[in-house]
N, C-alpha and C positions, 0 to 999 in steps of 0.2 A: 504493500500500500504506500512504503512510503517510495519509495521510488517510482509508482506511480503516479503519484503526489509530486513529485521534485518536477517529471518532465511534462506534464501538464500548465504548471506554474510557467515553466521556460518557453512552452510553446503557445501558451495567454500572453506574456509579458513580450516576445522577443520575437512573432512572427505574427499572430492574426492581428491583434489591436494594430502592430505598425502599419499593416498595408492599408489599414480605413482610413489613418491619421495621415498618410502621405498621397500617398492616391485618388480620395475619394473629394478631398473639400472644394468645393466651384467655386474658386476664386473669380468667375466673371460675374456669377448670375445669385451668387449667396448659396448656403446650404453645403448641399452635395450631389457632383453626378448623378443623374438617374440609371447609370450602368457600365461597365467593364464588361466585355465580351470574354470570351472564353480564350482568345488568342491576345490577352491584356490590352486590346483597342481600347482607351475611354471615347465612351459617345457620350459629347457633348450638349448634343440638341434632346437625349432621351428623354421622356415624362419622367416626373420624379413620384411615388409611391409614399403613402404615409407610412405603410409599414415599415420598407427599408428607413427611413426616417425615426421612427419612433424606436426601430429596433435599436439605432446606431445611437441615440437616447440613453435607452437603458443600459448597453453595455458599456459606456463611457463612463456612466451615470456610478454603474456598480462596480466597473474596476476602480473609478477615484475612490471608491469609499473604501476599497481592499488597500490600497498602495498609492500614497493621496500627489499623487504626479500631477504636477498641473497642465501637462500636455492631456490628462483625459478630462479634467476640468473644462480645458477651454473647448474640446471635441462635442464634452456633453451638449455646454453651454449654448453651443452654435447651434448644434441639433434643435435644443428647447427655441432659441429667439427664432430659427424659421417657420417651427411648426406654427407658432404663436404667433406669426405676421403674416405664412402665406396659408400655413392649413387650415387654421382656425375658422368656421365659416360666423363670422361679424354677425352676421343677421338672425340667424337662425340656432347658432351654437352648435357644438360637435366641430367634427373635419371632415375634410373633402378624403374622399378616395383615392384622389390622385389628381395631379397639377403638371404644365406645360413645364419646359427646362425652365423658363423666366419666371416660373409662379401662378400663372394663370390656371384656374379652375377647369380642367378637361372633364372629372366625374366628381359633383358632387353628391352624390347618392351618399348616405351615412349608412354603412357597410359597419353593424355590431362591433363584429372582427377587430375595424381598425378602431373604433373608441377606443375599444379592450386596449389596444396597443399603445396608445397613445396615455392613459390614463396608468398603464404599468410603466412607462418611462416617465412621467410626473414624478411619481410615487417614488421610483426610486431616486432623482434627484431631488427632490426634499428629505429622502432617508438619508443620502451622499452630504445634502450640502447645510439644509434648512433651510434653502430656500424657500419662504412663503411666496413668493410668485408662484412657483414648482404645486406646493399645495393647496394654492386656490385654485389651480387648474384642475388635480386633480379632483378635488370635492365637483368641480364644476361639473367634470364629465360623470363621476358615478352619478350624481344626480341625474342626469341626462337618461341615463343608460336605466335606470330604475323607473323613472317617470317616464318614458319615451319608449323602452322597448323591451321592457318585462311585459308578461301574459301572465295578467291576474288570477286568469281562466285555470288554463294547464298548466301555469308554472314556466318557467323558461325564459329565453330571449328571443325574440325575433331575427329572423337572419339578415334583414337590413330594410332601409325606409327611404324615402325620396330625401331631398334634399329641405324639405319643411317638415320632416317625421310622420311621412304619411306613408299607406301600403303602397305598394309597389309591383308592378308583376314578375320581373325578374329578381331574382333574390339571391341568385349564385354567387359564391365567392370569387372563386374564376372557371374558365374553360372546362377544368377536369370536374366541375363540382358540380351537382344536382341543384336542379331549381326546389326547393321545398322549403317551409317557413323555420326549418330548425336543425341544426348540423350540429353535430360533436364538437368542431373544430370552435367555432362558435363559442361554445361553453366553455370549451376549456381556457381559452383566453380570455375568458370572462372570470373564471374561478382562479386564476394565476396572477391579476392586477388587483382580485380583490384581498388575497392572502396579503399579497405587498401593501396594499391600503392600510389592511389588519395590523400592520405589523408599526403604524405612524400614526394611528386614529384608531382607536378602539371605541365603536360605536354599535348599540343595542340593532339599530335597523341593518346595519352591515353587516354586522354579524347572522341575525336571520337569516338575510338573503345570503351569505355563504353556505351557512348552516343546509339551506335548501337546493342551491347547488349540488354540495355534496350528495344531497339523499337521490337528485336526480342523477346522478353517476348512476350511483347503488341501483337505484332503484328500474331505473329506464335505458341507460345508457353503454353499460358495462353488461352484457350478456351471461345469465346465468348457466346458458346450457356450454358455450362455448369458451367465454372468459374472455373475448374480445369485445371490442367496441363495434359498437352500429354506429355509422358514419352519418345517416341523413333519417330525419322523422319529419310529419305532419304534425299539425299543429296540437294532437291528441297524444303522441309520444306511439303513433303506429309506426313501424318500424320499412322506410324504405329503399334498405340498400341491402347488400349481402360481403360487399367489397372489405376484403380484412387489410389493415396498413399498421403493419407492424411495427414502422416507428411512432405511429400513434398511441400503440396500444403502450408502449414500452413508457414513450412519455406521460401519459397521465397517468401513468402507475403513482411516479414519485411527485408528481405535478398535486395528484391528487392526495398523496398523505401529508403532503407538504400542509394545504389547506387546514385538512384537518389538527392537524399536529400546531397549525399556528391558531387555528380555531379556540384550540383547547375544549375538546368536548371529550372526554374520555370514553365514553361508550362507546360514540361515534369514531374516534379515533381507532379502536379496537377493531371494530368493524373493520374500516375502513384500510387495516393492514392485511388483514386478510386480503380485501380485493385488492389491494396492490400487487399483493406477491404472486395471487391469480394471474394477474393479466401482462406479470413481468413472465411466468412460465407458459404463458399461451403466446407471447411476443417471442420467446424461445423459437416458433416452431418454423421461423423467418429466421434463421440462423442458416448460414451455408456451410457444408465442409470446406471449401474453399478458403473462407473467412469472410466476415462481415453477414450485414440481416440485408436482406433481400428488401423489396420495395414495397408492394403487395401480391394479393390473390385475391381470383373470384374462379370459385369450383377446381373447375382444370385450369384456367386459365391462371398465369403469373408472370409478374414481373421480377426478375431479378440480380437488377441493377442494385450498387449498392448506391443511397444518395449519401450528399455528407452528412443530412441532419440527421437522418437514421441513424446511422454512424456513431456520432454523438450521444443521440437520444439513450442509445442503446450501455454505451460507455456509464454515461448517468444514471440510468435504471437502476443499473447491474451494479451499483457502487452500494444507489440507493436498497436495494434488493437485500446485500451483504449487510447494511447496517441493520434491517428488522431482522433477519434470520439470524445473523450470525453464520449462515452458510457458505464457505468459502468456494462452493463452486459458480455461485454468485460474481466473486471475486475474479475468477477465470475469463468468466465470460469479459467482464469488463478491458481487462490487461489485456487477451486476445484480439479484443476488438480495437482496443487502442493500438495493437502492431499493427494491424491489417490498415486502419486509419495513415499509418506513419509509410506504409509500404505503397499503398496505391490511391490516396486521395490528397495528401501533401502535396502540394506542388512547393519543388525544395530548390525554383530556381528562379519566381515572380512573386514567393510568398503564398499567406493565406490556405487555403484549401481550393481541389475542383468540385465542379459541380458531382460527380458519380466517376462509378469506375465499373464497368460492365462485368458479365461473369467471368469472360478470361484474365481480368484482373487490369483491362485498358483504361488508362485514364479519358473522358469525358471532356474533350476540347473544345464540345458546341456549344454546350449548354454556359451561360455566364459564370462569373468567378464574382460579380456584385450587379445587383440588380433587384428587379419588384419585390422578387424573394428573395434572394441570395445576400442572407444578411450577417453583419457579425452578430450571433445571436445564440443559434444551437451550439454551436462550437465552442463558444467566450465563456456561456454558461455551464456547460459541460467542466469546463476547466476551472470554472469557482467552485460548480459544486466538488470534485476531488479538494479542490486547496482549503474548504472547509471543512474537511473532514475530522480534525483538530476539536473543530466545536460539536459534532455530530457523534463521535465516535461516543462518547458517555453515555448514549441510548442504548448500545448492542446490551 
């Protein structure tokens, strides 16, 4: 573990944050690029994305408060003043979806998803810094997201609303995702800004609505008979996908004890290890002999490319996994997935990570290296959670 630990620290501190902080900032137009291609091109004229924004946020956000560098101070800092002057939508509240390279509003639809994201990089620069600018944002948004696109009815979030928070008939997150009023993906960015809220405001309403979160995992979300997640519902919690994504399932294992374990609800918490450890051993079954987790499945069909954030996600599980069980095969999974990470998804001559690495073990040179998704994010975190291990290890 600890050498685990050592080289995770060196490759947070000494490869991924460098390439966001030298690379990524638009010196012409404010912010940051909307993209880096896969053959290191920056395009300049790209849309720029609230996520990759919001993400580049939080991980600045959270490494100044690990090793208080003020080169990620000022990384945060820039991230928070654009969102705040160009995402921000003045009128209506919440953020735009995504914006032209100069700023300009391309989709403003309020897309759940990105509140979540937005509202978890608040949170953690007022964890970071105290900034209360940082924390009226984020009160601002959870408000938002509570009055605006909770369902009183069934429980839940809405999967997104026009630009005035009204219904809408396209609701998809992007291309790969189903039109339906309610996603996994959804939630779980919603239950992982609210842990971090939890963790700077401890308030009776927030806490509810976490509390209720959580039971909607258990309850609707996390699959009894198989131990994976359902990816897409209707607005009753019927179930309409069949599609398994193993890095999903891996992540909201520890996403999800996280919650509860910051909740503080001890029954629930209890609960709530069990489904984790469930769904870190049905994420298992997206392991390759080769190395690394596979993409997803649906019946026979599969993907098995390895992405980087699986990758990650899977590094984190499995850390996460060792510290409830005490099972050190737990611990394997993790260290192995980290070589196979180090072997075929590093790029060890531009920095950072690539996008995937196929089943022969090829690296992925189409796909971006930073972009709508390609964020410092799964990776950055992945490597705090090993370096906190110091604070967590007194649970085993």
């Amino acid at each position: 573990m600890q050498t685990l630990q050592s080289e995770l620290t060196n490759e947070l501190f000494e490869n991924i944050l460098p390439y966001w902080m030298t690379k990524m900032p638009d010196v012409e137009n404010g912010g940051f690029y909307g993209r880096i291609d896969g053959q290191e091109h920056v395009h300049k004229q790209a849309n720029k994305g609230l996520v990759l924004n919001a993400r580049i946020l939080w991980t600045f956000a959270a490494a100044y408060r690990l090793r208080k560098h003020p080169r990620y101070l000022e990384t945060a800092e820039r991230a928070f003043a654009y969102i705040r002057e160009y995402f921000i939508d003045k009128e209506y509240g919440g953020v735009y979806w995504e914006l032209d390279y100069r700023g300009r509003p391309v989709s403003t639809r309020k897309q759940i998803y990105a509140q979540g994201f937005a509202l978890y990089g608040f949170s953690e620069l007022y964890r970071a810094t105290g900034n209360p600018d940082a924390l009226e944002e984020a009160l601002r948004m959870y408000d938002r997201i509570e009055r605006l696109a909770h369902d009183a009815r069934y429980g839940g979030y809405l999967e997104a609303l026009s630009r005035e928070w009204q219904p809408i008939g396209d609701m998809k997150l992007s291309a790969r995702d189903a039109n339906v009023p309610k996603s996994m993906n959804t939630h779980l960015h919603i239950l992982e800004p609210y842990t971090n809220l939890l963790r700077i405001r401890r308030d009776p309403a927030l806490e509810k609505a976490q509390e209720a979160l959580i039971r909607i995992f258990c309850d609707h979300i996390v699959s009894a008979e198989t131990h994976h997640l359902t990816l897409f519902f209707d607005e009753r919690w019927n179930k309409k996908s069949t599609v398994v994504s193993y890095g999903h399932d891996i992540e909201a294992a520890w996403l999800l004890y996280e919650a509860a374990e910051v909740l503080g609800n001890e029954t629930l918490t209890g609960r709530v290890k069990q489904v984790a450890l469930s769904l870190v051993d049905a994420a298992y079954e997206g392991l390759q002999e080769a190395g690394g987790m596979m993409y997803e499945s649906e019946g026979a069909r599969s993907d098995r490319d390895r992405h980087w954030w699986i990758q990650a996600e899977t590094v984190a599980g499995s850390v996460y996994a060792y510290r409830l069980s005490g099972d050190a095969s737990y611990l394997d999974v993790a260290k192995k997935t980290w070589q196979y990470i180090r072997h075929h998804i590093l790029d060890k001559v531009n920095g950072e990570w690539v996008w995937s690495a196929g089943p022969d073990g090829r690296q992925n040179r189409t796909d971006d290296k930073a972009g709508f998704w390609k964020c410092p994010y799964h990776n950055a975190r992945m490597c705090m959670e090993v370096m906190n291990w110091n604070e967590l290890k007194e649970h085993l």
